[in-house]
C-alpha positions in Angstrom: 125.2 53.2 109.3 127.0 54.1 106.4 124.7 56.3 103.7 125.9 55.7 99.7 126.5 58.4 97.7 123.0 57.0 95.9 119.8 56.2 96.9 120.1 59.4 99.8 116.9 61.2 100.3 118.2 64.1 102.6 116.3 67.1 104.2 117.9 70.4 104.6 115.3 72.5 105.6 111.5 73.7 105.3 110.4 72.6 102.1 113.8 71.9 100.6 115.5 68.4 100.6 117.0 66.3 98.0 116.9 63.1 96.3 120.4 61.4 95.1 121.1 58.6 92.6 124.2 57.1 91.2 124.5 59.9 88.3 122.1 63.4 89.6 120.7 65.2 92.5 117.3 66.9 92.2 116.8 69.4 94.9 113.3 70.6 95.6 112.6 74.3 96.8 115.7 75.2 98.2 114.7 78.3 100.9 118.3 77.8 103.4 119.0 81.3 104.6 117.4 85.0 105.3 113.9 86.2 105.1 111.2 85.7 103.4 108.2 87.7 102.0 109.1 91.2 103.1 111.2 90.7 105.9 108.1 88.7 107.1 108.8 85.0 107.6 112.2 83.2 108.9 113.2 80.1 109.2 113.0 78.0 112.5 116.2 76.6 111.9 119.1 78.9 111.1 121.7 76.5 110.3 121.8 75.6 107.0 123.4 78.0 104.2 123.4 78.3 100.6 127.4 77.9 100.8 127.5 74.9 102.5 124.7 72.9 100.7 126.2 74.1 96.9 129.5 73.1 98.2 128.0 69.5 98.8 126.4 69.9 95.7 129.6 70.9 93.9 131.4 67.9 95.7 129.5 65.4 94.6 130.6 66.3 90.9 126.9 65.0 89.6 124.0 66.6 87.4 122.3 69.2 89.9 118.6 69.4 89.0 116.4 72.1 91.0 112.7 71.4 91.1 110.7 74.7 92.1 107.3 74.1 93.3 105.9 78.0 92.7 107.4 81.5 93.0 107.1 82.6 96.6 110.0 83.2 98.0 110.2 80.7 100.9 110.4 78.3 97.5 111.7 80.3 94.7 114.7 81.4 96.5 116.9 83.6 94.5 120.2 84.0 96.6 120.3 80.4 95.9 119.8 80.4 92.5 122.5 82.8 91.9 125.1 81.5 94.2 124.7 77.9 92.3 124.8 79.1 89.5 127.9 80.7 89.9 129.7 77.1 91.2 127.5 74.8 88.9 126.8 76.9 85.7 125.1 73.4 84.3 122.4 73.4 87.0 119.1 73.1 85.6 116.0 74.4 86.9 112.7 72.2 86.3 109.4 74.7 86.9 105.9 74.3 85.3 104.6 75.8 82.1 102.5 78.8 83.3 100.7 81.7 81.1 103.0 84.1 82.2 106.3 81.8 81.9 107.6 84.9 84.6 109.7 82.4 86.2 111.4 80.6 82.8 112.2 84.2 81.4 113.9 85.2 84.5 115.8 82.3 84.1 116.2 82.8 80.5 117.9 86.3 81.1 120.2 84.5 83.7 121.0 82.1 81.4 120.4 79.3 83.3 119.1 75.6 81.2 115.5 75.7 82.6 113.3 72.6 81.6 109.2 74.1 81.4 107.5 70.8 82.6 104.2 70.0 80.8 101.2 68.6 83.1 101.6 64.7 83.8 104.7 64.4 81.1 108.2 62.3 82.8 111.2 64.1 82.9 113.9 61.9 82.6 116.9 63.2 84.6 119.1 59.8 84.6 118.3 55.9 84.0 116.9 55.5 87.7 115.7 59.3 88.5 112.5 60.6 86.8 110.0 63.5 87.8 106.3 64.3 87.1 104.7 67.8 87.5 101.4 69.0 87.5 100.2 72.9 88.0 97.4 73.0 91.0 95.7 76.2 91.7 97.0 79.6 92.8 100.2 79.3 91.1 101.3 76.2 92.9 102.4 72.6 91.5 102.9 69.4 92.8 105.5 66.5 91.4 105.9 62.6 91.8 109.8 61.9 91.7 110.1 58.0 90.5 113.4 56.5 92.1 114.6 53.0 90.9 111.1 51.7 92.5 110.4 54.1 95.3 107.3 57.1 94.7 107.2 60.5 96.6 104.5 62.5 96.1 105.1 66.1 96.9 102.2 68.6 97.5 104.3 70.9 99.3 101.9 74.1 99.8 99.3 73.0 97.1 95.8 73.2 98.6 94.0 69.9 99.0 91.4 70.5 101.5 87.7 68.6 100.0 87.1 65.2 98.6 87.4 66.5 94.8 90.6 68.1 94.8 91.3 64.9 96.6 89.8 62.5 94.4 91.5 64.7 91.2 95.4 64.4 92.6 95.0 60.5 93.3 93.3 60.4 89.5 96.4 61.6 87.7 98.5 59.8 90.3 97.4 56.5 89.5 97.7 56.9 85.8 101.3 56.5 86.8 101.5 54.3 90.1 98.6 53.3 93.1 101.5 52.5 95.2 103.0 55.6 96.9 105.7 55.3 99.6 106.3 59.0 100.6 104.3 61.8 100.7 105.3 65.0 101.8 103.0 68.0 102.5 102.4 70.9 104.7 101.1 70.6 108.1 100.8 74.8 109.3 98.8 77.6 108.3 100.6 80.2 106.0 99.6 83.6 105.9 97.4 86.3 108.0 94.8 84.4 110.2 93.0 87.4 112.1 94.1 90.4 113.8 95.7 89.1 117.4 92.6 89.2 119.3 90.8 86.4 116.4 93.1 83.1 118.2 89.4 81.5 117.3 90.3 81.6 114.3 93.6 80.3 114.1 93.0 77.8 116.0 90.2 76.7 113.5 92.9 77.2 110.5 95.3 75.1 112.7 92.5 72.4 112.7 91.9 72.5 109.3 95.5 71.8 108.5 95.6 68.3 110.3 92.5 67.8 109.1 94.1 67.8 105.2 96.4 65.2 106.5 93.7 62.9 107.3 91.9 63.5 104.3 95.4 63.1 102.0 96.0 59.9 103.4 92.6 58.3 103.0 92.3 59.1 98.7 96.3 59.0 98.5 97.4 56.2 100.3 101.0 57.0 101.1 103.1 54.4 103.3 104.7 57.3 104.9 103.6 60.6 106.0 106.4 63.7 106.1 104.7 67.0 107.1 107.3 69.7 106.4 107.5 73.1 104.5 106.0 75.0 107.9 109.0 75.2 109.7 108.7 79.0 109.8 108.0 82.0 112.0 106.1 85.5 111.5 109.1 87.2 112.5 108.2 90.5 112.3 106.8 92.4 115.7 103.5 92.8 113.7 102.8 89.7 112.8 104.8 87.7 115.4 101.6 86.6 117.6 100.7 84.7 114.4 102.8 81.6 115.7 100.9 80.9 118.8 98.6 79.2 117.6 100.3 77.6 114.7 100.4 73.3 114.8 104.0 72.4 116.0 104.9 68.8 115.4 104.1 67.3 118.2 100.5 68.7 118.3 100.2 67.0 114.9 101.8 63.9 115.8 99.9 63.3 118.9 96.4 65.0 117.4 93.2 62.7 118.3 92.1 63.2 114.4 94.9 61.5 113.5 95.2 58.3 115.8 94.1 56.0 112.9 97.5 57.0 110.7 100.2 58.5 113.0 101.6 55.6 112.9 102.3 56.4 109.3 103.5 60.2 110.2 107.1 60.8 110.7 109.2 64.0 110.7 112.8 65.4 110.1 115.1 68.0 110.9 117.7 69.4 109.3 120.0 67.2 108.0 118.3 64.0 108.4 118.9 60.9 106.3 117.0 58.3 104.6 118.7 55.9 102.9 116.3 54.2 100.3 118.9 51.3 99.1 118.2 49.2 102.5 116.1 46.4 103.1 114.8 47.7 106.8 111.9 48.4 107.6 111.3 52.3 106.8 108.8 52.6 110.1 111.4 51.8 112.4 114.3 53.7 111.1 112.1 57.2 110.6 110.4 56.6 114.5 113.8 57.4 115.9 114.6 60.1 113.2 111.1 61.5 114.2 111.0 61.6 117.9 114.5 63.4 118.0 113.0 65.9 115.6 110.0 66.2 117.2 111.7 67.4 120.1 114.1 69.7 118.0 111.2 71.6 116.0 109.3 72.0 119.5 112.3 73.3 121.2 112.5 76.0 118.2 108.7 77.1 117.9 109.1 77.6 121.7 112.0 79.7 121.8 111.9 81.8 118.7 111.5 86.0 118.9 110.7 88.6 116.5 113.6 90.1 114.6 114.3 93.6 114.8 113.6 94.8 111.3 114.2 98.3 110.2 111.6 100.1 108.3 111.7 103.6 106.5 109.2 106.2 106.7 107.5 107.1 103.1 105.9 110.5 102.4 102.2 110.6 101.7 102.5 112.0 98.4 105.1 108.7 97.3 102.0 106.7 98.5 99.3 108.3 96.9 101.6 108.6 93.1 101.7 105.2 93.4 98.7 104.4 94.8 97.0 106.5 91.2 99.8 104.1 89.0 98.5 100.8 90.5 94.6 101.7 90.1 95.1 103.1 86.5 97.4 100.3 85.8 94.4 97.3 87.0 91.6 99.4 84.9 93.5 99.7 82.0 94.6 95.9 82.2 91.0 94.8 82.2 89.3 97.4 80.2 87.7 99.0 83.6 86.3 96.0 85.0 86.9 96.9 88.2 85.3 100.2 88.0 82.2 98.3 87.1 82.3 95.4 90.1 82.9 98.6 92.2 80.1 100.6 90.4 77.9 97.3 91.1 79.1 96.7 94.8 80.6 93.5 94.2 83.6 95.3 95.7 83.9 98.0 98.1 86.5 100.7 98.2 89.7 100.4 101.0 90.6 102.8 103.0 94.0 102.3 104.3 95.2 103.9 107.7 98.8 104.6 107.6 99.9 104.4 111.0 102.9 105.9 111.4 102.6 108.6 109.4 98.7 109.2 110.5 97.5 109.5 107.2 94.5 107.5 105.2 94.1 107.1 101.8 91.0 105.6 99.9 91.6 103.1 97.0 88.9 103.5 94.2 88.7 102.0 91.0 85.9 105.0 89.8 87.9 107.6 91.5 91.2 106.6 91.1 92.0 110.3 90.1 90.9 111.8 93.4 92.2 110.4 96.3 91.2 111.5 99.4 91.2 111.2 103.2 88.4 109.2 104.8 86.7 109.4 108.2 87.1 105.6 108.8 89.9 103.2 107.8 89.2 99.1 106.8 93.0 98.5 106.9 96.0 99.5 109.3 99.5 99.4 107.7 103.2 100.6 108.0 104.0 103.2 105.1 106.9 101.0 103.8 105.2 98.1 103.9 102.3 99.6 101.8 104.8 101.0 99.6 106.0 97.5 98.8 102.7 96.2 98.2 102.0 99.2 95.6 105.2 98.7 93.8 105.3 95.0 93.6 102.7 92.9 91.2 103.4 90.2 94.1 103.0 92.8 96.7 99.3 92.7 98.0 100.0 88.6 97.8 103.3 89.1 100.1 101.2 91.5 102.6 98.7 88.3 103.0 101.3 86.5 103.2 103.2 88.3 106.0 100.4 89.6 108.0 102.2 92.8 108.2 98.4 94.8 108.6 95.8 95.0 111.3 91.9 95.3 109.4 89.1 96.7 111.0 86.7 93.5 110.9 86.9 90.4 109.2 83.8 91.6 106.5 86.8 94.0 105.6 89.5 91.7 104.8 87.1 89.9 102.5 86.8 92.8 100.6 90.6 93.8 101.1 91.0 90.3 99.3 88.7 90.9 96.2 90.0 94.4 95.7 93.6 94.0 95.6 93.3 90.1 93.3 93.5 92.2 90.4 97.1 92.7 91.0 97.6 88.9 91.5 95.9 88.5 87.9 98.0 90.9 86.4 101.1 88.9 87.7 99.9 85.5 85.8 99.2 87.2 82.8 95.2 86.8 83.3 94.1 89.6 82.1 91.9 91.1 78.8 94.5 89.6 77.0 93.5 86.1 78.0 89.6 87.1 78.0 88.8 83.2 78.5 91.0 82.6 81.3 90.0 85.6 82.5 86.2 85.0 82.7 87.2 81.5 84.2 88.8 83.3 87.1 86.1 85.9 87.6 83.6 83.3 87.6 85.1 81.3 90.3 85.8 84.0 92.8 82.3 85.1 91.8 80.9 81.5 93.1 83.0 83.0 96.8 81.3 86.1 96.7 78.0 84.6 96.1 78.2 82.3 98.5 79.8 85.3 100.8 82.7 82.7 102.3 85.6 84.3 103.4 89.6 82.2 102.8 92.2 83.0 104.3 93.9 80.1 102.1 96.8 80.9 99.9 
């Protein structure tokens, strides 16, 4: 069947696909080639190419609109950006309003047309093509793209897991539409999950994942059901046991939690079209779309390797100068806050074994100026990759990401967590600066503490 050069909804890969009317294209988190997160995650599907998709882009000679859902780089992909920008100079990029507005100043100093989307406000892009944004927690957002009389609901990596994060979405939902044809969300876990002995616990993770699906459906009510954006592998030697026990498509498709809606759950590959201008019936068309992708994704997560990645050997004295200008850095951004929680207990000090340079070194916030070797270690690490996370204000959040570390217990990584957040404040701006945001924050990772829960959720 012929597809129009309208009305396309096309997947390219992992989170990305796009959405075409008569006049514009809006193309969400467009991830199409190389690694991700420190060498750490590739794609499952190597095909696609920033080259080819821009060409198709450039060929269809209409307004190119680029929706990022959040900055990490299996999203926020940069080669992208800058290849497109060099064959359609009138892109623009749509990204939320956020305290630091990191994202609309690099574009800013690219000078690309960036549109900073305001919580729940329409964007028009063209007579029939609108989009809706909100910002969700941890830097993520979510969007509702209006075409002619079709609704798709987006959640990409935003966490939705209990009845009141639930119950919130579908609230600001409905002020717009209760009648949602597509939603598409993710259906794999994302980040470290246990050392490779702890499958108990990615198994659980794994669980917990299908088990968003479920609840989704039940407070969203979405006709159709795309799981997508966790078309990925650990790819590094590390953290390459991390797949084994991640959800493929056909353990979610075929799941017994989800009898009551797969027949609402459908999935694509690469290329795959939906053409929203026909009359058909949507089921039918996406079960044959879904059980050839099925089989292609399956095929992939069964035959995928690690990648042989080179890594450099840093001195010890690199890692400790930098370790002493990250500490001082955190202290002075929140007036020695940390030193206190530390003086208090609410956090521990890390030690960090550098393994292949057999050296340790402790992380303090009260004695940040004396850093020494300790007996024990809490967290086992490459030099380079340590590097990156000291050099980086996204680098701890990158190393969870990744799982490019081994830790001693879990009770460690907890504490690895609430050590290192700091750094993830200090990228969004939260800081003494924003005293009220900042208490806000404190007091909900306080409410984690207290209740001495451990997430491995990003």
């Amino acid at each position: 069947m012929k597809i129009d050069n309208e009305g396309k909804l096309k997947f390219i890969n992992h989170a990305c696909y796009y959405i075409e009317s008569k006049n514009s294209i809006l193309i969400c988190d467009p991830w199409l080639e190389g690694l991700a997160f420190n060498n750490g995650w590739s794609l499952l599907d190597e095909s696609s190419s920033n080259k080819e998709i821009i060409k198709e882009l450039t060929k269809s000679k209409k307004k190119i609109f680029i929706w990022y859902s959040h900055e990490h780089s299996d999203h926020f992909s940069i080669s992208f950006l800058k290849e497109i920008y060099t064959k359609i100079p009138k892109t623009i990029v749509i990204f939320q309003k956020t305290l630091d507005k990191r994202v609309i100043k690099f574009l800013d100093s690219m000078n690309i047309h960036s549109i900073e989307a305001i919580d729940g406000k329409r964007i028009i892009l063209d007579s029939k093509l609108s989009i809706y944004i909100w910002a969700h927690k941890n830097g993520d957002s979510y969007s509702l793209v209006k075409y002619k009389n079709f609704k798709i609901l987006n959640l990409n990596d935003c966490i939705v897991d209990n009845k009141k994060e639930a119950k919130k979405i579908s609230s600001k939902i409905n002020k717009i539409t209760n009648n949602l044809d597509f939603l598409f969300t993710q259906f794999g876990y994302a980040n470290w999950i246990g050392n490779k002995e702890h499958e108990e616990i990615r198994l659980k993770a794994a669980t917990e994942k299908i088990e968003r699906l479920l609840l989704q459906h039940d407070y969203l009510f979405p006709k159709i059901i795309i799981p997508y954006a966790s078309f990925i592998s650990f790819c590094d030697k590390e953290s390459f046991y991390l797949n084994a026990q991640q959800n493929t498509p056909e353990k979610v498709k075929n799941s017994p939690l989800l009898n009551s809606i797969s027949n609402k759950i459908f999935f694509l590959k690469p290329m795959d079209l939906i053409n929203l201008n026909q009359s058909y019936n949507f089921s039918i068309k996406l079960e044959n779309l879904s059980s050839n992708a099925i089989q292609h994704w399956g095929n992939l997560f069964a035959n995928t390797k690690p990648k042989e990645i080179k890594i450099s050997t840093i001195e010890i004295n690199i890692l400790k100068k930098e370790t002493k200008k990250l500490l001082k850095l955190i202290n002075k951004n929140f007036l020695f806050l940390p030193a206190i929680l530390e003086a208090l207990k609410f956090i521990k000090p890390v030690c960090i074994y550098v393994k292949d340079i057999d050296q340790k070194i402790y992380f303090s916030y009260l004695k940040n100026n004396k850093i020494y070797e300790n007996d024990d270690w809490n967290i086992k690490i490459y030099s380079e990759v340590l590097l990156h996370s000291l050099i980086h204000d996204y680098g701890f959040n990158t190393l969870r990401v990744n799982g490019k570390f081994e830790v001693k217990n879990i009770a460690t990584y907890k504490n690895f967590i609430y050590f290192f957040y700091f750094q993830d404040l200090i990228k969004e701006n939260i800081t003494c600066k924003n005293p009220m945001t900042l208490l806000k924050k404190i007091l909900q990772v306080s409410i984690i503490f207290i209740k001495n829960t451990i997430s491995f959720r990003i």
